[in-house]
C-alpha positions in Angstrom: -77.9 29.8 143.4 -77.6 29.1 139.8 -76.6 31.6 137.2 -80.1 31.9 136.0 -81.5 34.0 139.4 -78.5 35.7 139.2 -79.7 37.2 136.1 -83.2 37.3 136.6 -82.2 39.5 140.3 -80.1 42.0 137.8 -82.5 41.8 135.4 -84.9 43.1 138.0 -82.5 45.6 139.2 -82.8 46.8 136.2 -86.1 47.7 135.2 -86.1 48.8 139.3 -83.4 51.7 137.9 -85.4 52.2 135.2 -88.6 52.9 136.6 -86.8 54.7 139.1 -85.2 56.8 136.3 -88.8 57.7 135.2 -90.4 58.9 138.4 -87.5 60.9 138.8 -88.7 62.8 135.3 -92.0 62.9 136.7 -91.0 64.1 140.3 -89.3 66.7 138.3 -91.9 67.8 136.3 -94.6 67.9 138.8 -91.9 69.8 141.6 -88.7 70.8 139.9 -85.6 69.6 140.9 -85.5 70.8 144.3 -88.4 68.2 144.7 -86.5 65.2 143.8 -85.7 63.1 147.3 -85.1 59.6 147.3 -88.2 59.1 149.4 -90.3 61.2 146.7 -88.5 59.1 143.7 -89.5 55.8 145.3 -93.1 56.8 146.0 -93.6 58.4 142.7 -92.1 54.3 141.4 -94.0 53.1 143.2 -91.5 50.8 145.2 -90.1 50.5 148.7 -89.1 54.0 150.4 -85.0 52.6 150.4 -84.9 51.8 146.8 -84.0 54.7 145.2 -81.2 55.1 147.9 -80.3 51.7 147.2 -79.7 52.5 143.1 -78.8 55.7 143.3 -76.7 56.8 146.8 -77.2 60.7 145.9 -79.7 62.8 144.7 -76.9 63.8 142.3 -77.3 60.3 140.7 -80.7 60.5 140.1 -80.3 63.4 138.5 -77.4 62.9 136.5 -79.5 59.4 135.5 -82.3 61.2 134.5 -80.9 63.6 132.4 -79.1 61.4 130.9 -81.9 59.1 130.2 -84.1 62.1 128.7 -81.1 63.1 126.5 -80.0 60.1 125.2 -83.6 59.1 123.9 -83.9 62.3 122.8 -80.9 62.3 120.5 -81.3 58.6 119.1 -84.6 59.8 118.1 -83.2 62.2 116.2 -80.4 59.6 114.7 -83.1 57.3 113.6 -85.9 60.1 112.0 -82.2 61.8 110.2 -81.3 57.6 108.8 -85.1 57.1 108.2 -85.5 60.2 106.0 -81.9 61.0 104.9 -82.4 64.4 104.1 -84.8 66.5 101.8 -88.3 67.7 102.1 -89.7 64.4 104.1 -86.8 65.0 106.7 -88.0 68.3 107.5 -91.4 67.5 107.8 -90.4 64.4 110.1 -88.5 66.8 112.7 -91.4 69.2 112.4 -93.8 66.3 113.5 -91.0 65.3 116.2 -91.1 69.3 117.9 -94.5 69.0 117.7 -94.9 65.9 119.4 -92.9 66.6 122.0 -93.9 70.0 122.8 -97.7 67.8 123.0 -95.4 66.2 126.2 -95.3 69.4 127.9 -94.6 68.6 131.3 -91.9 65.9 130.5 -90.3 68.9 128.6 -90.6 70.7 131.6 -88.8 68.3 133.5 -86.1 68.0 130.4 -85.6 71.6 130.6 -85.2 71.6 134.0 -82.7 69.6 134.1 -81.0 70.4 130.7 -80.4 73.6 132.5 -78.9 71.8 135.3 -76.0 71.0 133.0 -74.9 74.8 132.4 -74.5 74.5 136.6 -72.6 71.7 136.7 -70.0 71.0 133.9 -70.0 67.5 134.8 -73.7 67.2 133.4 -73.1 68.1 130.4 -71.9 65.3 128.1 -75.6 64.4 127.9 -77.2 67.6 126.3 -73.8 67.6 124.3 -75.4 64.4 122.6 -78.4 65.9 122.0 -76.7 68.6 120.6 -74.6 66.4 118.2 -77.6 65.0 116.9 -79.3 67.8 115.7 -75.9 69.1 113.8 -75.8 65.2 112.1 -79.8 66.0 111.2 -78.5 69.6 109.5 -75.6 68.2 107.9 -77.6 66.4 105.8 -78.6 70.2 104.0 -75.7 72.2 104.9 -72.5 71.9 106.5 -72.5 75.5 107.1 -71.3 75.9 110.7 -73.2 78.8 111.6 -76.6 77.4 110.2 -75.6 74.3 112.3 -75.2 76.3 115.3 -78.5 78.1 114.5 -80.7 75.1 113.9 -79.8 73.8 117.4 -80.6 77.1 119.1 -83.6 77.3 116.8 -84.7 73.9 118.1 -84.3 74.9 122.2 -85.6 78.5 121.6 -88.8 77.2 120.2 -89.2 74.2 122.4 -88.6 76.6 124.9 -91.1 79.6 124.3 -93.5 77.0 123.3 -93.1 75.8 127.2 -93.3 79.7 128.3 -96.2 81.1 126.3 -98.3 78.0 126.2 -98.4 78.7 122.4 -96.6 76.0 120.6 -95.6 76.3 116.5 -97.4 74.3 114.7 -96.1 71.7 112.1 -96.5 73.8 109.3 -94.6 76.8 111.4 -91.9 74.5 112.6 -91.3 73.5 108.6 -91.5 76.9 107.8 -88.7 77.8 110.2 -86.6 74.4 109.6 -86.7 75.4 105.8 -85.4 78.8 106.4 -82.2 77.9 108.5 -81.4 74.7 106.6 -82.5 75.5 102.7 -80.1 78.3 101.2 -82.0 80.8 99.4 -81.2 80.2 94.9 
């Protein structure tokens, strides 16, 4: 076999993973974790009942994948949106849009939650939401590099995503500016 097939086969195992990775989000925001099998992942892709065993050998993986995957997206959105606006007024109103926008994805935050809480279980998970984490701090710095507004603007960001999950009420864009201003402007 020529070089070629060899990378069209990983190619293949790759978007395989991939989609994998994705119906594992889905599985989990549909059933939780405890509903993630490798027979459920495989179904929900769409794709033999053995291939999500054959990617990933533990449930463990998937999971560790899929929080990793929802993470690492999340945070180099928020990389790009902090380099596209570079700070001021149109950088709030850009991470306003991106809460709002995502809390619009309820179920896959759900599922993000889910297993962004699966990290405070199992220290070995938590490199991921860590990332996340790291990004919002490089959004703030660009207004302060106060530490505790920092610290404030990432629990802000949860705590909101969060209730907006639990009360079925999510802030609006003009709310989440309003908020966003408060931590990250100091008052003249």
């Amino acid at each position: 076999m020529g070089e070629a097939s060899t990378d069209g086969r990983k190619l293949k195992g790759e978007r395989r993973k991939k989609e994998l990775i994705e119906a594992t989000i889905r599985v989990v925001a549909r059933d939780g974790v405890a509903g993630v099998s490798h027979r459920a992942v495989s179904k929900e892709a769409g794709q033999p009942p053995t291939s999500a065993a054959y990617h990933f050998k533990a449930i463990d993986d998937l999971l560790t994948a899929a929080l990793t995957s929802c993470m690492d997206q999340d945070a180099e959105g928020i990389r790009q949106l902090t380099d596209a606006s570079g700070g001021g007024a149109q950088g709030v109103r850009a991470l306003a849009a991106r809460m709002v926008a995502a809390v619009a994805e309820a179920a896959h935050l759900q599922a993000e939650f889910e297993l962004y809480l699966l990290a405070a279980c199992r220290p070995e998970l938590r490199d991921p939401p860590r990332r996340w984490l790291a990004a919002i701090e490089h959004f703030g710095r660009h207004y302060t590099d106060d530490p505790v507004r920092l610290r404030i603007l990432a629990g802000t960001i949860d705590g909101m995503l969060m209730q907006a999950l639990v009360t079925g009420e999510p802030p609006t864009s003009t709310e989440w500016e309003a908020v966003l201003r408060t931590i990250l402007v100091p008052a003249e």
